[in-house]
N, C-alpha and C positions, 0 to 999 in steps of 0.2 A: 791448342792455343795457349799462349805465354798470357797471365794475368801482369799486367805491367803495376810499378808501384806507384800508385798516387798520393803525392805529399797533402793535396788539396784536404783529403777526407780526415787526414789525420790533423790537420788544421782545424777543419769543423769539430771535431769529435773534441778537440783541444778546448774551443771558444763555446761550446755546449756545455762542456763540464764548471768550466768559468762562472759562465753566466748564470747557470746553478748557482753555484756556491755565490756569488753576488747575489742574485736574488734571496734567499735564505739566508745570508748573516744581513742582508738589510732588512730582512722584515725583522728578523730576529731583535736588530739592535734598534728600529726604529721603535719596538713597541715597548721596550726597555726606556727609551728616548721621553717616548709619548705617556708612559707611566709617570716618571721622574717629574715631566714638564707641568702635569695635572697638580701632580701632589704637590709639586713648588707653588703651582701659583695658589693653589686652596692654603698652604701652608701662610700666604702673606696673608690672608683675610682670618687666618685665627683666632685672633682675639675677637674682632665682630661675630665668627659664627658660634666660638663660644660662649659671649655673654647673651646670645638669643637661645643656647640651646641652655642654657643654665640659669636665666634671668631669675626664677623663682627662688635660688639658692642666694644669688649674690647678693639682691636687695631681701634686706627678712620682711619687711611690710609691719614695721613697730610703728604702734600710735604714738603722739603726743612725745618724743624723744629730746625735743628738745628741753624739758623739765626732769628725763630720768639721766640716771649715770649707768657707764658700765658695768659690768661685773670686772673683777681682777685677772688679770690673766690665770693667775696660777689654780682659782676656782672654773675656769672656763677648761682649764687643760685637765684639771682632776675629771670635770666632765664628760668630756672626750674619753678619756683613758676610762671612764664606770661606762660607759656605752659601746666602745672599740674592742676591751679587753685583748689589744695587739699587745706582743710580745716586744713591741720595736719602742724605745720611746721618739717622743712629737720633737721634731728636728726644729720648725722655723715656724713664725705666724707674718702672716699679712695684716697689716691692721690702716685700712685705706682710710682717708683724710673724709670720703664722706661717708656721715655718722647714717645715712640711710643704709647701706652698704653692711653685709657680714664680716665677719672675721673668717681669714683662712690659713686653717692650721693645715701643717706636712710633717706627715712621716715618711724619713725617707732613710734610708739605710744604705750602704755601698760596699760590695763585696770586689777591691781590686780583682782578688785570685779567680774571678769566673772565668769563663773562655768561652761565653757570647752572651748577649747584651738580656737576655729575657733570667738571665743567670746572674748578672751584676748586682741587678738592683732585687735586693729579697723584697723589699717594698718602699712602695714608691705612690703614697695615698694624697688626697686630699678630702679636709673634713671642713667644712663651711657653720655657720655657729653663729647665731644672735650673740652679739655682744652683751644684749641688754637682758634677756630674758634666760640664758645658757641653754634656750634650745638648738641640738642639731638640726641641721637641715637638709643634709647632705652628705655622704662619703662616695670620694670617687677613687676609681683605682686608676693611679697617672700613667702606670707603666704600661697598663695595657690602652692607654689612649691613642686616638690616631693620630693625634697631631706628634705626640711623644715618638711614636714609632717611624712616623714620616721624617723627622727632624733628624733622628738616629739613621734611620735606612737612607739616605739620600744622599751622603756619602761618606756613611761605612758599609761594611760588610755583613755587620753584624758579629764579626770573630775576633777573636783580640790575638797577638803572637807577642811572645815575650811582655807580657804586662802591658802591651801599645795596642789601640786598634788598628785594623788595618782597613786602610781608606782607597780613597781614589790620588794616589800620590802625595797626600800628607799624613802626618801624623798628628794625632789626638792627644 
């Protein structure tokens, strides 16, 4: 008996393999999708989830404030710098309009020549601080924060080519 050829099976055999590959780069790219889309929307509410995960830091809880004065910056920073003993010096302070509220200093340092992003930044702190009393209250490390890392990861790569990062079609 002569096996005759049928195009039919080799059709099937076609729209099987297909359909594979469609299911597996959709799950693939959908969970990609659905990662992105979380982190995006937790990324809008950042500030609210930080100042409940940090509340203790932000506001110092000083008595009777409205009769004392600050300290001076440059005593608040020596401060910082006799408790940190960081290598980096303190790059910038926040100093918010209400006097309930801390002071927030950043160390932050930037190394162009890295060649991914946990490599860039040698540090990347924040140090929160009674204005009034020059108690610390706080150091946090911002580069390994989530928000930090989501904001970075969400579209770049994380790898930089020729001093640029490389993204999702633009440039950094």
């Amino acid at each position: 008996m002569n096996k005759k050829y049928n195009p039919s099976k080799k059709k099937n055999l076609f729209k099987k393999w297909i359909s594979r590959l469609h299911l597996w780069f959709g799950l693939i790219i959908g969970a990609i999708i659905f990662i992105v889309s979380i982190t995006g929307a937790l990324f809008v509410f950042k500030d609210e989830i930080q100042n409940q995960l940090r509340k203790n830091e932000i506001y110092h809880h000083e008595k009777d404030i409205a009769h004392k004065k600050t300290l001076p910056i440059k005593i608040l920073e020596k401060r910082i710098a006799d408790f940190n003993k960081e290598k980096y010096p303190l790059h910038w302070v926040d100093i918010p309009l209400n006097k309930e509220k801390s002071y927030l200093f950043y160390y932050y340092e930037h190394n162009p020549k890295a060649w991914n992003y946990f490599d860039e930044y040698p540090i990347y702190k924040s140090v929160y601080i009674n204005p009034f009393s020059g108690k610390i209250l706080a150091v946090h490390d911002e580069k390994m924060n989530f928000f930090t890392i989501v904001k970075t990861s969400t579209g770049v790569y994380f790898l930089k080519q020729n001093g640029e990062l490389i993204s999702w079609g633009f440039r950094y």
